[in-house]
KOLGU-4560 file (N, C-alpha, C; in nm, 3 decimals, padded with zeros to 5 digits):
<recs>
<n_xx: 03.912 n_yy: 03.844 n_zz: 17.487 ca_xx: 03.932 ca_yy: 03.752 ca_zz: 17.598 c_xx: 03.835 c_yy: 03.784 c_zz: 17.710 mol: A seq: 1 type: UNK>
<n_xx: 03.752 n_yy: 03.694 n_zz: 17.804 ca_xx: 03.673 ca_yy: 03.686 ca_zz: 17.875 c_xx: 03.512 c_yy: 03.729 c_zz: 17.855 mol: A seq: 2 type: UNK>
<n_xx: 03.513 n_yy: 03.733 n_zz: 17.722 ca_xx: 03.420 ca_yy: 03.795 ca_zz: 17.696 c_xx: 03.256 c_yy: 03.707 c_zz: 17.737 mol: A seq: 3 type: UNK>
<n_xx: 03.193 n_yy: 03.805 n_zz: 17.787 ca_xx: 03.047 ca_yy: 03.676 ca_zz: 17.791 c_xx: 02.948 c_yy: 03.712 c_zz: 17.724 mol: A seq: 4 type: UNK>
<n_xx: 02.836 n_yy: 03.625 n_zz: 17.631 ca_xx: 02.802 ca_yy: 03.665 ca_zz: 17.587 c_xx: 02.633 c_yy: 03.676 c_zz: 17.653 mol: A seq: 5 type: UNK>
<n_xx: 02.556 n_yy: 03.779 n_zz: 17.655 ca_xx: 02.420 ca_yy: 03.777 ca_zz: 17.747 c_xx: 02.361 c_yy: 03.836 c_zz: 17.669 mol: A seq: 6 type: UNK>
<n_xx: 02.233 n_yy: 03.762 n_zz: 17.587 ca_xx: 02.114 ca_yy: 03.813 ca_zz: 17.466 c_xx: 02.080 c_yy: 03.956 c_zz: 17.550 mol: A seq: 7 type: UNK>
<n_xx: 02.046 n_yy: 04.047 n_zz: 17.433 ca_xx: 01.931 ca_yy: 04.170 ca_zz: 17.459 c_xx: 01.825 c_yy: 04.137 c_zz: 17.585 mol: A seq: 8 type: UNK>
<n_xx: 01.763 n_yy: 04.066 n_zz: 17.586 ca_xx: 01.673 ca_yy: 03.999 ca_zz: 17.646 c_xx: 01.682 c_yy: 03.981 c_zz: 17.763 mol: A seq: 9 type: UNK>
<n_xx: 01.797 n_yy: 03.966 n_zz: 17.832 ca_xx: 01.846 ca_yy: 03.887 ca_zz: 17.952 c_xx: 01.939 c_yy: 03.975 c_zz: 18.043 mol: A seq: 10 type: UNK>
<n_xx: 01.959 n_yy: 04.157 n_zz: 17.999 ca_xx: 02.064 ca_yy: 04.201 ca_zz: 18.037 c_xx: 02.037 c_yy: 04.259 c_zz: 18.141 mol: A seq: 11 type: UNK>
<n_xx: 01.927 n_yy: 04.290 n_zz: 18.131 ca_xx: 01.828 ca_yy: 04.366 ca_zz: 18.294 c_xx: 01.921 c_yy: 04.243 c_zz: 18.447 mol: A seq: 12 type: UNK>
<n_xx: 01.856 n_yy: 04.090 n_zz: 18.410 ca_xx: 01.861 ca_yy: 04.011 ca_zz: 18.512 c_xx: 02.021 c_yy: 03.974 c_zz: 18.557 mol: A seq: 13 type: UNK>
<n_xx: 02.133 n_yy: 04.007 n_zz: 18.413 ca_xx: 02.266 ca_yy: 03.933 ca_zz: 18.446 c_xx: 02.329 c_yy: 04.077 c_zz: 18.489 mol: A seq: 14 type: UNK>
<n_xx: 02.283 n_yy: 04.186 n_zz: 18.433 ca_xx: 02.329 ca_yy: 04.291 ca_zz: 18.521 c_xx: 02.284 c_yy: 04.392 c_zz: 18.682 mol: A seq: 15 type: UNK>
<n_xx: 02.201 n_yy: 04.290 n_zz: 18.706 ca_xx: 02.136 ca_yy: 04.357 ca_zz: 18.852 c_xx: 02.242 c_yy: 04.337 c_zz: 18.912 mol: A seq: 16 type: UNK>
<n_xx: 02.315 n_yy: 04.279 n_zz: 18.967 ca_xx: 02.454 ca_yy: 04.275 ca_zz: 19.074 c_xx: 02.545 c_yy: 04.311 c_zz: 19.011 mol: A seq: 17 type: UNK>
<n_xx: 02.593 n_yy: 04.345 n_zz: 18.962 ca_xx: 02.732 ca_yy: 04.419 ca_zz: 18.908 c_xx: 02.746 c_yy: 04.554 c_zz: 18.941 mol: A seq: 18 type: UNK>
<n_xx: 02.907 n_yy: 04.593 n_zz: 18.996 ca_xx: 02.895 ca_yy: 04.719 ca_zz: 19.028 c_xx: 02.904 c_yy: 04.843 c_zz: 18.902 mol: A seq: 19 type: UNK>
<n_xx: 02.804 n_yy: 04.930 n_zz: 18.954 ca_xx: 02.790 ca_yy: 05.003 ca_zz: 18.777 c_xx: 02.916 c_yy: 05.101 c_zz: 18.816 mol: A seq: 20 type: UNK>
<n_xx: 03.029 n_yy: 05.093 n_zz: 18.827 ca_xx: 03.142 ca_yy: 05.159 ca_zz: 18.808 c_xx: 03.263 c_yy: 05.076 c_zz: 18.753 mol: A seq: 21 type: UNK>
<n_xx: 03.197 n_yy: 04.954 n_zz: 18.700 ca_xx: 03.316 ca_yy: 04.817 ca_zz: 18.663 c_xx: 03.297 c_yy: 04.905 c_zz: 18.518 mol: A seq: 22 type: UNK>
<n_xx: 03.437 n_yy: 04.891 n_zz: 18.477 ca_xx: 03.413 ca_yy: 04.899 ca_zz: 18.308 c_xx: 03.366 c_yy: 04.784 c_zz: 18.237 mol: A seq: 23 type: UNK>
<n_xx: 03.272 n_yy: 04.811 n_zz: 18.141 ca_xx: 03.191 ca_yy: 04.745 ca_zz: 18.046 c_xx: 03.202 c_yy: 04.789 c_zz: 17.897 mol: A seq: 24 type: UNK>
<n_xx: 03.210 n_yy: 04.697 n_zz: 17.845 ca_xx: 03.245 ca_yy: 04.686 ca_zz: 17.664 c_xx: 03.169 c_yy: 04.593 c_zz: 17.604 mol: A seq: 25 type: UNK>
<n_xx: 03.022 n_yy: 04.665 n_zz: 17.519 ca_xx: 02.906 ca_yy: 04.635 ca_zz: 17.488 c_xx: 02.960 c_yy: 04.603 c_zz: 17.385 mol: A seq: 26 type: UNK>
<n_xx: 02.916 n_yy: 04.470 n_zz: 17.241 ca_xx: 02.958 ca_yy: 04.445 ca_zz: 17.116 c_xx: 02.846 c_yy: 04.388 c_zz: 17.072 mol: A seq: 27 type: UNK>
<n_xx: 02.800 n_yy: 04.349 n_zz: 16.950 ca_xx: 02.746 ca_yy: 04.260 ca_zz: 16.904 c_xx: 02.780 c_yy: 04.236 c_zz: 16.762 mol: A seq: 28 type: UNK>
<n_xx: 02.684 n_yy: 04.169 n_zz: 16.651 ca_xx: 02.726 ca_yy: 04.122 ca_zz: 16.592 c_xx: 02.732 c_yy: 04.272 c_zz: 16.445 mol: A seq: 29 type: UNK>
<n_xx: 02.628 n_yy: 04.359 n_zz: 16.450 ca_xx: 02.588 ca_yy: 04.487 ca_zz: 16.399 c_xx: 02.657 c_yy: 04.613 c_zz: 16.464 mol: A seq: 30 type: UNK>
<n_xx: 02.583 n_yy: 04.592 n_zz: 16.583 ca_xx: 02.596 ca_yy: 04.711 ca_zz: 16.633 c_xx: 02.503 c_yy: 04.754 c_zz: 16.749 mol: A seq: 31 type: UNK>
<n_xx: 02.376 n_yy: 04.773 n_zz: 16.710 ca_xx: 02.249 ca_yy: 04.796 ca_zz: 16.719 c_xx: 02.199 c_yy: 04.722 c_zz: 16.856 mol: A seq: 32 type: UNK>
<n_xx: 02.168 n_yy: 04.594 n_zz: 16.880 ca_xx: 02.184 ca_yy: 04.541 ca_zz: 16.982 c_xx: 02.296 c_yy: 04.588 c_zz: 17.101 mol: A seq: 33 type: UNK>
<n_xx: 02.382 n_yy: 04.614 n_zz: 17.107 ca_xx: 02.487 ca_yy: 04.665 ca_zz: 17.154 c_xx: 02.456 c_yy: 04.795 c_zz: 17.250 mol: A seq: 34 type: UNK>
<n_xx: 02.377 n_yy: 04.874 n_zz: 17.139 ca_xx: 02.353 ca_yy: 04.995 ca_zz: 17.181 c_xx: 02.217 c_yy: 05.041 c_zz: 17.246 mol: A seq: 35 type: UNK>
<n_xx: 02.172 n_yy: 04.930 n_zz: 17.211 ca_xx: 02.010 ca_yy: 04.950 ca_zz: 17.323 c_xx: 02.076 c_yy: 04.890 c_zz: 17.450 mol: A seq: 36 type: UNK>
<n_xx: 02.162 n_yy: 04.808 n_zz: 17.453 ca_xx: 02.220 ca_yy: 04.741 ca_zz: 17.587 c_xx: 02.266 c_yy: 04.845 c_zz: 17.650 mol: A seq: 37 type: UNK>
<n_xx: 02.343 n_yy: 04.960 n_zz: 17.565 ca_xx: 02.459 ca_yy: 05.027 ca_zz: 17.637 c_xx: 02.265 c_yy: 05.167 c_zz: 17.682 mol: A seq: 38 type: UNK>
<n_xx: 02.251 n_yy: 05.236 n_zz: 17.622 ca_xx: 02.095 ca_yy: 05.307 ca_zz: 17.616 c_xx: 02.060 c_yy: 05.234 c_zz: 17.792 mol: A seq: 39 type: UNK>
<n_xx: 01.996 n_yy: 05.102 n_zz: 17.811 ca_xx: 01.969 ca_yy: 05.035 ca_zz: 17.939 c_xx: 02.062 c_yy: 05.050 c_zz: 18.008 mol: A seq: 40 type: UNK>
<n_xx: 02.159 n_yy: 05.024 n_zz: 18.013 ca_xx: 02.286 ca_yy: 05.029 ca_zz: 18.110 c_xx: 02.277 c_yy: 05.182 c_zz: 18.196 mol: A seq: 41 type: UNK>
<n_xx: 02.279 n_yy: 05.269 n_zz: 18.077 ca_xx: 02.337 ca_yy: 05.381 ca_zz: 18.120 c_xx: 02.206 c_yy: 05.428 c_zz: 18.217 mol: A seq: 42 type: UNK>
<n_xx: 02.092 n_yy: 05.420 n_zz: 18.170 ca_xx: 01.916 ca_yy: 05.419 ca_zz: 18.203 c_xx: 01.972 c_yy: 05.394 c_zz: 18.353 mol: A seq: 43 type: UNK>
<n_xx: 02.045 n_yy: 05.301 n_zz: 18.382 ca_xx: 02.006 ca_yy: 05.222 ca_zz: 18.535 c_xx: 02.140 c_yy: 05.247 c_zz: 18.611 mol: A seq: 44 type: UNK>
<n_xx: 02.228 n_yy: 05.354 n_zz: 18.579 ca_xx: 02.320 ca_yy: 05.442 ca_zz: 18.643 c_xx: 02.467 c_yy: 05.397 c_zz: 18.639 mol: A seq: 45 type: UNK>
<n_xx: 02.519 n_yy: 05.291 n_zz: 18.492 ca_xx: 02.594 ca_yy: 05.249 ca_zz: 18.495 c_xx: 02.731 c_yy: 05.341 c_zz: 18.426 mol: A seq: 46 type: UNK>
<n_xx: 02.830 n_yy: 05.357 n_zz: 18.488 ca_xx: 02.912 ca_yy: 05.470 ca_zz: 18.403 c_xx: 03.041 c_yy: 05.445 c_zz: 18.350 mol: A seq: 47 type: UNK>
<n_xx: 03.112 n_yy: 05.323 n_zz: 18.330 ca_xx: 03.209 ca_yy: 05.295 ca_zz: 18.286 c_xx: 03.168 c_yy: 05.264 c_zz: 18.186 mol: A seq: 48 type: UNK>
<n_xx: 03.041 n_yy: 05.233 n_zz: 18.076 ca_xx: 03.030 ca_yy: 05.186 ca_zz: 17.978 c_xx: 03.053 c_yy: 05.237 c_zz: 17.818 mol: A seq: 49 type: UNK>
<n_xx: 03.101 n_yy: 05.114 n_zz: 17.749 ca_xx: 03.152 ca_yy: 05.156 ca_zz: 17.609 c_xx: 03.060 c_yy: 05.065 c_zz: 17.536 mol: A seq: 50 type: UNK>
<n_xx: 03.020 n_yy: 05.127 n_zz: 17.409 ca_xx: 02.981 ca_yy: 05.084 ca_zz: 17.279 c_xx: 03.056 c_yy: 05.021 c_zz: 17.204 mol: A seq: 51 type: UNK>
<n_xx: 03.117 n_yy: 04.939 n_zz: 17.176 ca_xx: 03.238 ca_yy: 04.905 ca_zz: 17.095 c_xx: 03.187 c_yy: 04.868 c_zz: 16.887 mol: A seq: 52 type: UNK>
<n_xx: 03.008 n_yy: 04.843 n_zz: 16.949 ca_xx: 02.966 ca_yy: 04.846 ca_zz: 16.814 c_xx: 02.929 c_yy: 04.698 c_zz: 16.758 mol: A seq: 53 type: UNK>
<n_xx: 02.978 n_yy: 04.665 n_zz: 16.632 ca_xx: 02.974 ca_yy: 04.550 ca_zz: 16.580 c_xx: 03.148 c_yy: 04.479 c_zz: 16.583 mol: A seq: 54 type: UNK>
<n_xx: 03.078 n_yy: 04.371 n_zz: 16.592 ca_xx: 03.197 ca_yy: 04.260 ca_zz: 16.624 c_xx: 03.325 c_yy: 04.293 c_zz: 16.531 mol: A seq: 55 type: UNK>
<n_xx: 03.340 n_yy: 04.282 n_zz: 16.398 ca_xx: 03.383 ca_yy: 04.332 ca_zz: 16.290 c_xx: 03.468 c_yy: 04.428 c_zz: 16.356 mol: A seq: 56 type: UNK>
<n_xx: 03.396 n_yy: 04.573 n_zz: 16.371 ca_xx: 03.458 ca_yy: 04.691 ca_zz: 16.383 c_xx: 03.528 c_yy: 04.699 c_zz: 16.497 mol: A seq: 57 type: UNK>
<n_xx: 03.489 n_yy: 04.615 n_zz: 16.621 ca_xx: 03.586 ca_yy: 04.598 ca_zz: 16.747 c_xx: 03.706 c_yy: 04.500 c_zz: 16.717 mol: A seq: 58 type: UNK>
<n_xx: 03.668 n_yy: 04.368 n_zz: 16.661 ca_xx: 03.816 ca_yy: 04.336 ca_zz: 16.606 c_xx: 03.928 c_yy: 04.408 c_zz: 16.558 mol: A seq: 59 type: UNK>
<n_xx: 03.859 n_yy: 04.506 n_zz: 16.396 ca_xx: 03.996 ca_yy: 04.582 ca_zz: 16.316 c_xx: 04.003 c_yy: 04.673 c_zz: 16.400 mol: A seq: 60 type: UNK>
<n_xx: 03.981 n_yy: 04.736 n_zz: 16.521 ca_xx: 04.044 ca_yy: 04.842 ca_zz: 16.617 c_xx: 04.147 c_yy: 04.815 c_zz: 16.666 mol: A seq: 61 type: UNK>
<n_xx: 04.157 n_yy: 04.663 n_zz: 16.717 ca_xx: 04.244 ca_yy: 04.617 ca_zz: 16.807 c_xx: 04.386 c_yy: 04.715 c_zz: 16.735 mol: A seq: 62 type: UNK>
</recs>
């Protein structure tokens, strides 16, 4: 629920205003993407952030 979705590509510009102490829960459809997001995130001092991985594997967690 609320989830948004923002390409590899685009995460620099949709995450410049956000406060990097909000929790964040990185997913994609692999994995991989996910984790260069979460890699940048963390790069630019963000610290609530989670990997959750591929879509798949964050669903059967629930």
């Amino acid at each position: 629920d609320n989830a948004i979705n923002y390409p590899l590509s685009e995460v620099a510009t949709h995450f410049a205003k956000i406060d990097k102490d909000q929790p964040i829960v990185l997913y994609c459809r692999s994995g991989n993407r996910s984790g260069q997001a979460y890699q940048f995130l963390q790069a630019q001092g963000f610290t609530q952030i989670h990997n959750a991985g591929g879509l798949i594997e964050m669903q059967e967690s629930k």
